[in-house]
mmCIF file as Biopython writes it, N, C-alpha, C and O atoms, coordinates in Angstrom:
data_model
#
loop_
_atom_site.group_PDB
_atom_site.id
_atom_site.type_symbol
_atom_site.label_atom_id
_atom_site.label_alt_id
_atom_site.label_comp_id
_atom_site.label_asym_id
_atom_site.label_entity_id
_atom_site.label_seq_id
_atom_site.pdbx_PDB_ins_code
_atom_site.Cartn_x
_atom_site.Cartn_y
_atom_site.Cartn_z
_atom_site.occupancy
_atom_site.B_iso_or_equiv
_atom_site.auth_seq_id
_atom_site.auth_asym_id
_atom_site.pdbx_PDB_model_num
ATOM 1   N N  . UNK A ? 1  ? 12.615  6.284   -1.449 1.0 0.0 1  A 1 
ATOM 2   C CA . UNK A ? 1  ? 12.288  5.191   -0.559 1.0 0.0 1  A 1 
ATOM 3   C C  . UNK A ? 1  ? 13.270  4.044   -0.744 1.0 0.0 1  A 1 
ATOM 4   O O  . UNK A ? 1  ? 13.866  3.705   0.278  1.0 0.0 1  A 1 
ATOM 5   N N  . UNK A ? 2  ? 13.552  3.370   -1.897 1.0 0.0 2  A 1 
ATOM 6   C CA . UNK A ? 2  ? 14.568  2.414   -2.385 1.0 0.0 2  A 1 
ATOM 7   C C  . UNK A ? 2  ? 15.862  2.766   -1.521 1.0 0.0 2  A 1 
ATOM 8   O O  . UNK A ? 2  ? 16.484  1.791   -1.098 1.0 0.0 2  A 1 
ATOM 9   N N  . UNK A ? 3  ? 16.326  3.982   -1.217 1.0 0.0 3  A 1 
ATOM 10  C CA . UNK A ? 3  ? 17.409  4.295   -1.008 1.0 0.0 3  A 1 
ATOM 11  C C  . UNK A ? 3  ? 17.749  3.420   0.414  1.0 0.0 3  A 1 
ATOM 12  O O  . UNK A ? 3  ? 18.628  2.567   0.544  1.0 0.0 3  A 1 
ATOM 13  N N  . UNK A ? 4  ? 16.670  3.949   1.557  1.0 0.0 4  A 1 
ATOM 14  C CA . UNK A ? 4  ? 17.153  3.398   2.715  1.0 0.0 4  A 1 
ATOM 15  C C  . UNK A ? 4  ? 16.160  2.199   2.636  1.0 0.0 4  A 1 
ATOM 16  O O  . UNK A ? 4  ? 16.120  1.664   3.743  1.0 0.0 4  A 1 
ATOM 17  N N  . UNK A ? 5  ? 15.391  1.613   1.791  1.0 0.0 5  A 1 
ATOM 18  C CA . UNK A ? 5  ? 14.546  0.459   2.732  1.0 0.0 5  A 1 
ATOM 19  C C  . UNK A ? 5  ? 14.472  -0.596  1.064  1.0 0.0 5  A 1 
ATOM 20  O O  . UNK A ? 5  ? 14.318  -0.038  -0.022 1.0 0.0 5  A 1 
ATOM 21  N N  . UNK A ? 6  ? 14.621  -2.160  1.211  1.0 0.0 6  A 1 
ATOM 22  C CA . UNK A ? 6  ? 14.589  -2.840  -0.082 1.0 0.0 6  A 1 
ATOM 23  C C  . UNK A ? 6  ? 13.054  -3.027  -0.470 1.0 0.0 6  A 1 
ATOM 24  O O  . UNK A ? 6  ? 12.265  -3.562  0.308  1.0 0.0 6  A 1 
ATOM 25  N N  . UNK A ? 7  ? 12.814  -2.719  -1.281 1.0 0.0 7  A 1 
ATOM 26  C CA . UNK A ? 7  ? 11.589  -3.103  -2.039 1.0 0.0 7  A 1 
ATOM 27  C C  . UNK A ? 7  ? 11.584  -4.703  -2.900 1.0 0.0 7  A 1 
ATOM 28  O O  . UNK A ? 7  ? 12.351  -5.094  -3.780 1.0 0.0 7  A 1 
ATOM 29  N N  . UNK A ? 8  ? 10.654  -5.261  -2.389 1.0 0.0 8  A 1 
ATOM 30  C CA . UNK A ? 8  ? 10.198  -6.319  -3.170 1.0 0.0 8  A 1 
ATOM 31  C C  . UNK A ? 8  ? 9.295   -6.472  -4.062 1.0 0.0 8  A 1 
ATOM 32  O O  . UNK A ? 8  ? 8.670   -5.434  -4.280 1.0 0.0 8  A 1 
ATOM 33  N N  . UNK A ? 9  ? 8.868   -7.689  -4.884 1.0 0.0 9  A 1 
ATOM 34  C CA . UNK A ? 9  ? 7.541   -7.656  -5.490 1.0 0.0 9  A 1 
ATOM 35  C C  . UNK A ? 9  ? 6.740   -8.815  -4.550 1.0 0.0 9  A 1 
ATOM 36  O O  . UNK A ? 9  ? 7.497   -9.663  -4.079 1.0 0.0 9  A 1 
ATOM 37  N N  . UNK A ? 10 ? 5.920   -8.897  -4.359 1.0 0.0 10 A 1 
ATOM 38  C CA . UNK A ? 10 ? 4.653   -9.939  -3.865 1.0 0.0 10 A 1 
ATOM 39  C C  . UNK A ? 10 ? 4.094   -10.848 -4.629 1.0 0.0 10 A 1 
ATOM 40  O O  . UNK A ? 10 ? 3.958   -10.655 -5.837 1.0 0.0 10 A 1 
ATOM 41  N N  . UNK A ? 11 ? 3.645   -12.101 -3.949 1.0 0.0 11 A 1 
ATOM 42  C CA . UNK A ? 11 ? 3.184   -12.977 -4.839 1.0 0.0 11 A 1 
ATOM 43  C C  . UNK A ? 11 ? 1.671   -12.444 -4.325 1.0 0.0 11 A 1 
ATOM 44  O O  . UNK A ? 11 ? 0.889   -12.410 -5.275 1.0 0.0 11 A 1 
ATOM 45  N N  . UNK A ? 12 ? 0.949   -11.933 -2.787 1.0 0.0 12 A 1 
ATOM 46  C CA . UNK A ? 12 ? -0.233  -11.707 -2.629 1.0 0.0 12 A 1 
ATOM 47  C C  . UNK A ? 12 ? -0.596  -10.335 -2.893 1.0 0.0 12 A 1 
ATOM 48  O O  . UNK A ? 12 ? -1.806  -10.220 -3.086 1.0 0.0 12 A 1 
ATOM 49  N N  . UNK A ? 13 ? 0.174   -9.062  -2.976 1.0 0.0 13 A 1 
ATOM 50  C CA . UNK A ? 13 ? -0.415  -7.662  -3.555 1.0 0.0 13 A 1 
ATOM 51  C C  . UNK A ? 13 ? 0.902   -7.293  -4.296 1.0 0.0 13 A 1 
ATOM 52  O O  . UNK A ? 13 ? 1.757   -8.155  -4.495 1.0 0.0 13 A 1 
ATOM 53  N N  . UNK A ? 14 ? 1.068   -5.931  -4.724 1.0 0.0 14 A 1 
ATOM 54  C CA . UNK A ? 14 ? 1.847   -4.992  -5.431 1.0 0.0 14 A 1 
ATOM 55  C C  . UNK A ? 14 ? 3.220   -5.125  -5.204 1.0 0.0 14 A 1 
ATOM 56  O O  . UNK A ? 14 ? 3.993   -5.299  -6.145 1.0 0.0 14 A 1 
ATOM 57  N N  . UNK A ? 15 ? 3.607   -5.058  -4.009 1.0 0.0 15 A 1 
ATOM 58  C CA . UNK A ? 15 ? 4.881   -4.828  -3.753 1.0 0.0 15 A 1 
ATOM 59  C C  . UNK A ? 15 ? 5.283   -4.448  -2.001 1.0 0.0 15 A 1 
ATOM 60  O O  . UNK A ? 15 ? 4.598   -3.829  -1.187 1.0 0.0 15 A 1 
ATOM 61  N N  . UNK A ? 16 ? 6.440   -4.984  -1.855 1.0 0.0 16 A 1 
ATOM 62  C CA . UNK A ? 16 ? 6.783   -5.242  -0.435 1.0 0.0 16 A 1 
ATOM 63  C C  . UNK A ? 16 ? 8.091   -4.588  -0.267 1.0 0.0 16 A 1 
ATOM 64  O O  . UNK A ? 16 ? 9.221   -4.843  -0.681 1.0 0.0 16 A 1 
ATOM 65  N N  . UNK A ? 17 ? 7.425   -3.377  0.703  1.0 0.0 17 A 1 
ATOM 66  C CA . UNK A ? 17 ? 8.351   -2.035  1.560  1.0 0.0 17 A 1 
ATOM 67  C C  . UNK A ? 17 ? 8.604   -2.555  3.066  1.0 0.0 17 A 1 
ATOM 68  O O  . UNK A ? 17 ? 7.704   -2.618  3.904  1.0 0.0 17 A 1 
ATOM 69  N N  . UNK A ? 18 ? 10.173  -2.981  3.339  1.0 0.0 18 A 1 
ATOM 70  C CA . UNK A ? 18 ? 10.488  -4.174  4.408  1.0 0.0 18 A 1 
ATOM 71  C C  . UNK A ? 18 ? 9.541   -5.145  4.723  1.0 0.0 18 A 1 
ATOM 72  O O  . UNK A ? 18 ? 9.285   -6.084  3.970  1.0 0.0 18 A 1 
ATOM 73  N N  . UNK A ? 19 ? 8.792   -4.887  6.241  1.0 0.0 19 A 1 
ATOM 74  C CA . UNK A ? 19 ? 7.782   -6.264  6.946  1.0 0.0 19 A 1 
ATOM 75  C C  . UNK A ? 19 ? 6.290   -5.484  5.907  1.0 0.0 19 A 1 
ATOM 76  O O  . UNK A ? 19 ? 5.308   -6.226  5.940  1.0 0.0 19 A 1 
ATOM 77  N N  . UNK A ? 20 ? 6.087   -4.269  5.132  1.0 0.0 20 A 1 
ATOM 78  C CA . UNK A ? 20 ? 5.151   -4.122  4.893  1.0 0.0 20 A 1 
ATOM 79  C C  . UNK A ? 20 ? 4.164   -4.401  3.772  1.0 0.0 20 A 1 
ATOM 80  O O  . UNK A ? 20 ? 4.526   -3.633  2.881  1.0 0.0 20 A 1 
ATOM 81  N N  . UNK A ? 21 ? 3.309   -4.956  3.417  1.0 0.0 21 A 1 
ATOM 82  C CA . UNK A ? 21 ? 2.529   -4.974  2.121  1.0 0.0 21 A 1 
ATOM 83  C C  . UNK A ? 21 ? 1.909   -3.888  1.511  1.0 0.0 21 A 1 
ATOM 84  O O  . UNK A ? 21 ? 1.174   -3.318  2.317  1.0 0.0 21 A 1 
ATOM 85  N N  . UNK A ? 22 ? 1.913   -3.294  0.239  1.0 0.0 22 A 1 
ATOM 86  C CA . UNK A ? 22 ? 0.837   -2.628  -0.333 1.0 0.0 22 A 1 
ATOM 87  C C  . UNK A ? 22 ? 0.211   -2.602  -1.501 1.0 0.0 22 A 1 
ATOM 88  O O  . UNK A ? 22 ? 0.858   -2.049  -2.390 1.0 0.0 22 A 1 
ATOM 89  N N  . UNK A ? 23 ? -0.834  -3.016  -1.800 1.0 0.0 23 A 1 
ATOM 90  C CA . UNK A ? 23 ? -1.974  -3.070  -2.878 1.0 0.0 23 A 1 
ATOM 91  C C  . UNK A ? 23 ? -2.439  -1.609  -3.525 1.0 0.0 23 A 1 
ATOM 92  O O  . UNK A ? 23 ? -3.089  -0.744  -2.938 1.0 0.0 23 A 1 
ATOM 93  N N  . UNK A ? 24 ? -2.005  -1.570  -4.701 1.0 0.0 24 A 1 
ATOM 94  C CA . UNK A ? 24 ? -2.406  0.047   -5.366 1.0 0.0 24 A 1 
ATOM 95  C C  . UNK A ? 24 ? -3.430  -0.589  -6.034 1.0 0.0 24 A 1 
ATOM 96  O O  . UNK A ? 24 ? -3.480  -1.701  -6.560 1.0 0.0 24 A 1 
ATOM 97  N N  . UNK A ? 25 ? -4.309  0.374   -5.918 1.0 0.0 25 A 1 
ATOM 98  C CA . UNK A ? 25 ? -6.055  0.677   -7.014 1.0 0.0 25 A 1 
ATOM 99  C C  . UNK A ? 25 ? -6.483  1.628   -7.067 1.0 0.0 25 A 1 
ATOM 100 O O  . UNK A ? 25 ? -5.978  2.627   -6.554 1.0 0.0 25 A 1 
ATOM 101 N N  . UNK A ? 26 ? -7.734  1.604   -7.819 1.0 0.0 26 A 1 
ATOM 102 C CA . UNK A ? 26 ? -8.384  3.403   -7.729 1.0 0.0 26 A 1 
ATOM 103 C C  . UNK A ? 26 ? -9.430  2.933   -6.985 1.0 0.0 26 A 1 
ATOM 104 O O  . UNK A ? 26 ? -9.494  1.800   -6.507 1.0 0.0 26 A 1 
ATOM 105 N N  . UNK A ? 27 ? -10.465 4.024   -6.859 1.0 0.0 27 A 1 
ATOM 106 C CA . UNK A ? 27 ? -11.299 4.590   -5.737 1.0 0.0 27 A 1 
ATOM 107 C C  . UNK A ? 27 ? -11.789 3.245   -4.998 1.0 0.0 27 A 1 
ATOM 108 O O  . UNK A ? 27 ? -11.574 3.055   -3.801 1.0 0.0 27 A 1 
ATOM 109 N N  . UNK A ? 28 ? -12.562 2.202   -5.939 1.0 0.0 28 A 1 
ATOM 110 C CA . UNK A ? 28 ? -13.108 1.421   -5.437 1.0 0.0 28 A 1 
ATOM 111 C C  . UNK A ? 28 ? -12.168 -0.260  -5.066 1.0 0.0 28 A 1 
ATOM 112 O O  . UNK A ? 28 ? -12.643 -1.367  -4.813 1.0 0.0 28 A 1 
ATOM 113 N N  . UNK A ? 29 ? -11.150 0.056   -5.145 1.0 0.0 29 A 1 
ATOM 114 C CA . UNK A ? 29 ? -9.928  -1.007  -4.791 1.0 0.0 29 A 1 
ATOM 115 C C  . UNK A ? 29 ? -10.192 -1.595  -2.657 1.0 0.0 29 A 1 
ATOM 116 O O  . UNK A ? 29 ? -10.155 -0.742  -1.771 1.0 0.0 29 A 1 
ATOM 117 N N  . UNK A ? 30 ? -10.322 -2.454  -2.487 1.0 0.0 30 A 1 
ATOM 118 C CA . UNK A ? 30 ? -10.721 -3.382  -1.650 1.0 0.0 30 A 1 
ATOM 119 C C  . UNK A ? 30 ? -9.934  -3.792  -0.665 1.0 0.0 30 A 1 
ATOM 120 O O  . UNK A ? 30 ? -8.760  -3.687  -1.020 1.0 0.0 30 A 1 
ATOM 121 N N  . UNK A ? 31 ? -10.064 -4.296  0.629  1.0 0.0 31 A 1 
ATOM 122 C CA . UNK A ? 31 ? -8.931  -4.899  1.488  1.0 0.0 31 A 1 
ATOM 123 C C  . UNK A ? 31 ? -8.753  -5.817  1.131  1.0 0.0 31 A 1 
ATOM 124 O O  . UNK A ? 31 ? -7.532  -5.957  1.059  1.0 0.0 31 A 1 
ATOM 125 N N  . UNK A ? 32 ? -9.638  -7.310  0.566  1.0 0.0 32 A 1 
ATOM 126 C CA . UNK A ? 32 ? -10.479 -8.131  -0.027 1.0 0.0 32 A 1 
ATOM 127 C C  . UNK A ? 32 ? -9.004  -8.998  0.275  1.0 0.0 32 A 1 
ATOM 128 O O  . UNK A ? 32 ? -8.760  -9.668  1.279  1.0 0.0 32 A 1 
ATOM 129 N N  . UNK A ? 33 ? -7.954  -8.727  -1.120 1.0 0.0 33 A 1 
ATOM 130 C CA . UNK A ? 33 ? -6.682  -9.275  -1.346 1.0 0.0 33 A 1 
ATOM 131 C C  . UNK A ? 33 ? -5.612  -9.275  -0.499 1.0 0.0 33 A 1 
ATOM 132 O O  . UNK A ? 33 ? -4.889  -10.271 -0.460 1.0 0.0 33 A 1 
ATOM 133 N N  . UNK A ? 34 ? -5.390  -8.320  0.189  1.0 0.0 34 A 1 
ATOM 134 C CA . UNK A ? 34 ? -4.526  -8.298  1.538  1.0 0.0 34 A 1 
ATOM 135 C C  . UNK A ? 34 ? -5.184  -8.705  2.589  1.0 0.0 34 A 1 
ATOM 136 O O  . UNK A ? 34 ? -4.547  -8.444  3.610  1.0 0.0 34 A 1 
ATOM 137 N N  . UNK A ? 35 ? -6.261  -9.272  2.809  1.0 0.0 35 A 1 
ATOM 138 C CA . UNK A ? 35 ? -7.135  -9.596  4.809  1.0 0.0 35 A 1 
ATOM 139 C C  . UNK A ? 35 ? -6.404  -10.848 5.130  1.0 0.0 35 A 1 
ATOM 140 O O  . UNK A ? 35 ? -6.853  -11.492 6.078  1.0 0.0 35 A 1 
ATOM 141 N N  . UNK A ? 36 ? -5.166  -11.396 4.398  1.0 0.0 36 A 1 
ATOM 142 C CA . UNK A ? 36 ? -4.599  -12.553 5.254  1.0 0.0 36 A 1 
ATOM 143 C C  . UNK A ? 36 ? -3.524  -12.161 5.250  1.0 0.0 36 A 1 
ATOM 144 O O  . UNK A ? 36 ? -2.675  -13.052 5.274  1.0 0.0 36 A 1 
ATOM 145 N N  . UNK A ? 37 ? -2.994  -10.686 5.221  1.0 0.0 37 A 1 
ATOM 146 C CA . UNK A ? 37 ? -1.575  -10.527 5.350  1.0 0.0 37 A 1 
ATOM 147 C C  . UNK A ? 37 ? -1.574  -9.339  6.792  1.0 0.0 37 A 1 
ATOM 148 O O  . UNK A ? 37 ? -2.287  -8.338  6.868  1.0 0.0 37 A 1 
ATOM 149 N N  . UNK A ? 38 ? -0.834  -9.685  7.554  1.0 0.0 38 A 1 
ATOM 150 C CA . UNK A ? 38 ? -0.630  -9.021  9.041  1.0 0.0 38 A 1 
ATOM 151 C C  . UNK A ? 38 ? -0.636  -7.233  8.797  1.0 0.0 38 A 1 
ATOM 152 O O  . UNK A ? 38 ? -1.535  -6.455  9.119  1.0 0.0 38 A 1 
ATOM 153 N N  . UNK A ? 39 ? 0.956   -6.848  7.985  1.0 0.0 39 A 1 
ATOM 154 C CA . UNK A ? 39 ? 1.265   -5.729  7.838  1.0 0.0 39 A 1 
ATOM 155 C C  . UNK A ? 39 ? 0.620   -4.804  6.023  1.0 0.0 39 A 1 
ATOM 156 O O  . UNK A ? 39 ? 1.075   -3.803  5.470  1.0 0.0 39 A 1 
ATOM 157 N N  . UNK A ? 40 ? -0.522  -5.705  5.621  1.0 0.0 40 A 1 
ATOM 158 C CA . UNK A ? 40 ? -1.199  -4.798  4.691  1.0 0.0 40 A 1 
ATOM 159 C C  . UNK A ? 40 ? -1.846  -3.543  4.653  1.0 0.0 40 A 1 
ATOM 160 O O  . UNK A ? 40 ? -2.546  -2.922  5.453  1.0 0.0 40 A 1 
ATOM 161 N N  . UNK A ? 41 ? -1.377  -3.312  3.381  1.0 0.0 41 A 1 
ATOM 162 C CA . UNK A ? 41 ? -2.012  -1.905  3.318  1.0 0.0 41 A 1 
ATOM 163 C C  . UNK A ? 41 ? -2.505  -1.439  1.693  1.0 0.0 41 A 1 
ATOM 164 O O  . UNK A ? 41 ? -1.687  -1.415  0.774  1.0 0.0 41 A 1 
ATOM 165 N N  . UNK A ? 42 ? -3.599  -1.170  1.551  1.0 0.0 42 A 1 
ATOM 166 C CA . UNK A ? 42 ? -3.733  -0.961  0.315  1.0 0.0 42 A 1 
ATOM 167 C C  . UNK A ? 42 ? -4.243  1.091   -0.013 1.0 0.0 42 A 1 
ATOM 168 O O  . UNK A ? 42 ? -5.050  1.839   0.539  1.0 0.0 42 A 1 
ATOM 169 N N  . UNK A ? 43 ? -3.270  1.268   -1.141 1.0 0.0 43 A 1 
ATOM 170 C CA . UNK A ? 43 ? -2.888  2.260   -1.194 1.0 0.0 43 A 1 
ATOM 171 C C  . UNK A ? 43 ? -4.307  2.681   -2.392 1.0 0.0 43 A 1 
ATOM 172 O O  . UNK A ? 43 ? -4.676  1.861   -3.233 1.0 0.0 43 A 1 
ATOM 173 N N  . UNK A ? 44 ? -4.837  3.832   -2.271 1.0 0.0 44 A 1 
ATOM 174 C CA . UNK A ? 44 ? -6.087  3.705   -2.948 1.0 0.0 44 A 1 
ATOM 175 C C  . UNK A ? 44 ? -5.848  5.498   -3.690 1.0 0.0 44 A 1 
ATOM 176 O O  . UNK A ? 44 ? -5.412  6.490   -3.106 1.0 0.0 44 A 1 
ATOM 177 N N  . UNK A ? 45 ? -6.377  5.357   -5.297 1.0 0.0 45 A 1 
ATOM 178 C CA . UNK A ? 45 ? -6.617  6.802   -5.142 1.0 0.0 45 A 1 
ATOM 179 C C  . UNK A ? 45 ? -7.408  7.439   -5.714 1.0 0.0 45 A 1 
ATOM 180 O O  . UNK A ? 45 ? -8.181  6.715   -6.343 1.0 0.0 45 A 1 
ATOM 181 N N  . UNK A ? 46 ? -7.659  8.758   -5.837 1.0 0.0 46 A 1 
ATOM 182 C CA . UNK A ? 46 ? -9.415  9.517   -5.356 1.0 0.0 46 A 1 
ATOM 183 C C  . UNK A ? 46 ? -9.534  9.050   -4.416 1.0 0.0 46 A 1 
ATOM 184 O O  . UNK A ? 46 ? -10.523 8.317   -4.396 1.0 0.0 46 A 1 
ATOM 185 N N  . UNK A ? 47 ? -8.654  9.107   -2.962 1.0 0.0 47 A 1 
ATOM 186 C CA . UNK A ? 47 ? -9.110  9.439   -1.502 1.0 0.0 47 A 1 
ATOM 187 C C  . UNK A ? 47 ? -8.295  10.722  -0.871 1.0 0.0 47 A 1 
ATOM 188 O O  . UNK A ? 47 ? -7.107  11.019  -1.000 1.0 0.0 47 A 1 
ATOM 189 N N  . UNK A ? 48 ? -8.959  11.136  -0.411 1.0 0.0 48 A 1 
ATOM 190 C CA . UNK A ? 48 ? -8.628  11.996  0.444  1.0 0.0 48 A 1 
ATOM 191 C C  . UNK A ? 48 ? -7.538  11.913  1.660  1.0 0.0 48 A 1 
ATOM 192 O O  . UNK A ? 48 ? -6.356  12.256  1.667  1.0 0.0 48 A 1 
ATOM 193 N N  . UNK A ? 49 ? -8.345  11.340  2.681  1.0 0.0 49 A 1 
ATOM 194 C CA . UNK A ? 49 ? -8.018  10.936  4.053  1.0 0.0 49 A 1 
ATOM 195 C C  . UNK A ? 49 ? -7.492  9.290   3.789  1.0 0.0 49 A 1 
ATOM 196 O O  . UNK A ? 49 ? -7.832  8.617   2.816  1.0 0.0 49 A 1 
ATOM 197 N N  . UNK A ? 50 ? -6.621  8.846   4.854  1.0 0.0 50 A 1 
ATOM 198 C CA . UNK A ? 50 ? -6.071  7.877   5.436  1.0 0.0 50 A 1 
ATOM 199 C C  . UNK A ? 50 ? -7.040  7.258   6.457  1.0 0.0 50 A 1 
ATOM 200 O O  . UNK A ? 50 ? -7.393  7.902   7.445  1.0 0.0 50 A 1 
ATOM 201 N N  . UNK A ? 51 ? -7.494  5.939   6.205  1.0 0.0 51 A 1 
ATOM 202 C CA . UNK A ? 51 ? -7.989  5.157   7.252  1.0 0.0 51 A 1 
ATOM 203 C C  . UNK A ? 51 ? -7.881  3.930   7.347  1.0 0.0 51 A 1 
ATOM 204 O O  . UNK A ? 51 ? -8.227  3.112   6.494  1.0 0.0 51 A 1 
ATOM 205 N N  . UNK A ? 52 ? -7.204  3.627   8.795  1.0 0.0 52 A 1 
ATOM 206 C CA . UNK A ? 52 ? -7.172  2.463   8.901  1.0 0.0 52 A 1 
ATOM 207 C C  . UNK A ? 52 ? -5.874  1.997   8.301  1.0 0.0 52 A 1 
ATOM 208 O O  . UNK A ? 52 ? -4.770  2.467   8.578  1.0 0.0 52 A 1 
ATOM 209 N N  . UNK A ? 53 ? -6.133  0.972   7.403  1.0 0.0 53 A 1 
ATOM 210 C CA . UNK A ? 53 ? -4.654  0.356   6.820  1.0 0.0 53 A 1 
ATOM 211 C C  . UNK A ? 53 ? -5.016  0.755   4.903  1.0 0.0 53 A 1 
ATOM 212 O O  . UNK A ? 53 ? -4.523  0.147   3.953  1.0 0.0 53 A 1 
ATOM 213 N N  . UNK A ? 54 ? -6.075  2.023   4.826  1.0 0.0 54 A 1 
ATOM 214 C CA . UNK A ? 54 ? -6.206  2.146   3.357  1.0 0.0 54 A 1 
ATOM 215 C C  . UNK A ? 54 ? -5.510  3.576   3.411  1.0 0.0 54 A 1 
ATOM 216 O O  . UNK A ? 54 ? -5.883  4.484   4.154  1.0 0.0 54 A 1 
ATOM 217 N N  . UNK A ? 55 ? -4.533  3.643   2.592  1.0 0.0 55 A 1 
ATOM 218 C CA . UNK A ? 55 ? -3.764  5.363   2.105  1.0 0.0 55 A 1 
ATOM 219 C C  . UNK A ? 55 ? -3.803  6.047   0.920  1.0 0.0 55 A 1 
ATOM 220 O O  . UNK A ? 55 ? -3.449  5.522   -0.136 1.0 0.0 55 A 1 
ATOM 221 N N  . UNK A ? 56 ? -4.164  7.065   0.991  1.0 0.0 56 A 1 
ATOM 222 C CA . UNK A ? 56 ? -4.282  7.808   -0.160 1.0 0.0 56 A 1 
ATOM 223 C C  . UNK A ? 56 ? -3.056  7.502   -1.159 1.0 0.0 56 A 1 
ATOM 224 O O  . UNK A ? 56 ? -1.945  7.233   -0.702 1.0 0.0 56 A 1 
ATOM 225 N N  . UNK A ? 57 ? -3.327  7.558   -2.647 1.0 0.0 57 A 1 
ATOM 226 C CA . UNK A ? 57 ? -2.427  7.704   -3.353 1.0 0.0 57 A 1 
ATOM 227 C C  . UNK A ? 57 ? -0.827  8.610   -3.091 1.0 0.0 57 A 1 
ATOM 228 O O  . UNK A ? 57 ? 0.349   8.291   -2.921 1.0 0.0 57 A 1 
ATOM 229 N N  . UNK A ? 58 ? -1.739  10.069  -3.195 1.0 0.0 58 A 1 
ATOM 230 C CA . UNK A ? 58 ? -0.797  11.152  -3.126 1.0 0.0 58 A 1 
ATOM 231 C C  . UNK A ? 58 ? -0.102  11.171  -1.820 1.0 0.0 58 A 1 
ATOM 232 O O  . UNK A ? 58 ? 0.493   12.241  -1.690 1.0 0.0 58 A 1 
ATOM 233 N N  . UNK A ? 59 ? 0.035   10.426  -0.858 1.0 0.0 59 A 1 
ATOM 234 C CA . UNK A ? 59 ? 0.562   10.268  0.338  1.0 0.0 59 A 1 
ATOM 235 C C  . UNK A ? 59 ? 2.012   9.973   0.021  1.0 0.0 59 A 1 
ATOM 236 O O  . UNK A ? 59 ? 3.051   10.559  0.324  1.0 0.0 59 A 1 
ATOM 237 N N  . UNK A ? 60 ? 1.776   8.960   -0.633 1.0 0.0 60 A 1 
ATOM 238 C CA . UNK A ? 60 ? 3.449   7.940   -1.071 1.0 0.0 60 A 1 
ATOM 239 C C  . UNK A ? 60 ? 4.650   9.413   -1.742 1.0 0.0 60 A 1 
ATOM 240 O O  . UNK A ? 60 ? 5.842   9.570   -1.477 1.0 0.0 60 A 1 
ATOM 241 N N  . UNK A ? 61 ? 3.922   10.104  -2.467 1.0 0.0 61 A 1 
ATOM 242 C CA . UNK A ? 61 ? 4.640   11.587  -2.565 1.0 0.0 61 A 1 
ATOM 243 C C  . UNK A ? 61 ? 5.741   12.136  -1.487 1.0 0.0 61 A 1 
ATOM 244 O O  . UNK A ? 61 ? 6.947   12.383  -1.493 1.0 0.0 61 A 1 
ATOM 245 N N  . UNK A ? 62 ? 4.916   12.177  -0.783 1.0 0.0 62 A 1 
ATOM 246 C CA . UNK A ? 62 ? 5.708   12.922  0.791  1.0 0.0 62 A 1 
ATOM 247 C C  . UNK A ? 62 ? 6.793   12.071  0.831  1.0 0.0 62 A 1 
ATOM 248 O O  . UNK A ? 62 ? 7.817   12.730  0.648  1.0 0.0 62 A 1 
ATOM 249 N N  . UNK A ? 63 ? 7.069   10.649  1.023  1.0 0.0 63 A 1 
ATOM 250 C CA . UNK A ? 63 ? 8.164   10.241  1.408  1.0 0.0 63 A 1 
ATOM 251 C C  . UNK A ? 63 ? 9.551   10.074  0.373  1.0 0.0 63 A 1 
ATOM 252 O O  . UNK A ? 63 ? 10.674  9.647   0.643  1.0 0.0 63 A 1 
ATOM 253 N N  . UNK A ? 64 ? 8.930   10.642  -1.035 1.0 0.0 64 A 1 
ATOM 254 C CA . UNK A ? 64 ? 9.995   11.083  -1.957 1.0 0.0 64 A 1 
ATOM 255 C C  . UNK A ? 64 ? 11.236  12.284  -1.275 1.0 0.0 64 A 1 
ATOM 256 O O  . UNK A ? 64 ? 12.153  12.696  -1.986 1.0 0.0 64 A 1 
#
């Protein structure tokens, strides 16, 4: 991912992939901290499915 796109760190979640935000936690991790940021997303894991602006852990895999 680093290769084609700059990664930042955040002062409001985890870390910032170009215009995007994302918040890593486990199962019970929240929108709570990102609901005032436009392009958030909090990356959660012990999930399965993708919903909404919450993504499975093992997702971020694929784009290795």
């Amino acid at each position: 991912m680093r290769l084609n796109h700059p990664i930042h760190t955040s002062s409001v979640s985890d870390f910032e992939i170009d215009d995007m935000t994302f918040d890593v936690g486990g199962k019970s991790k929240r929108k709570k901290q990102i609901a005032s940021v436009p392009n958030g997303y909090v990356v959660r894991d012990d999930t399965e499915f993708a919903c909404g602006n919450i993504i499975p852990l093992y997702q971020f895999g694929f784009g290795y």
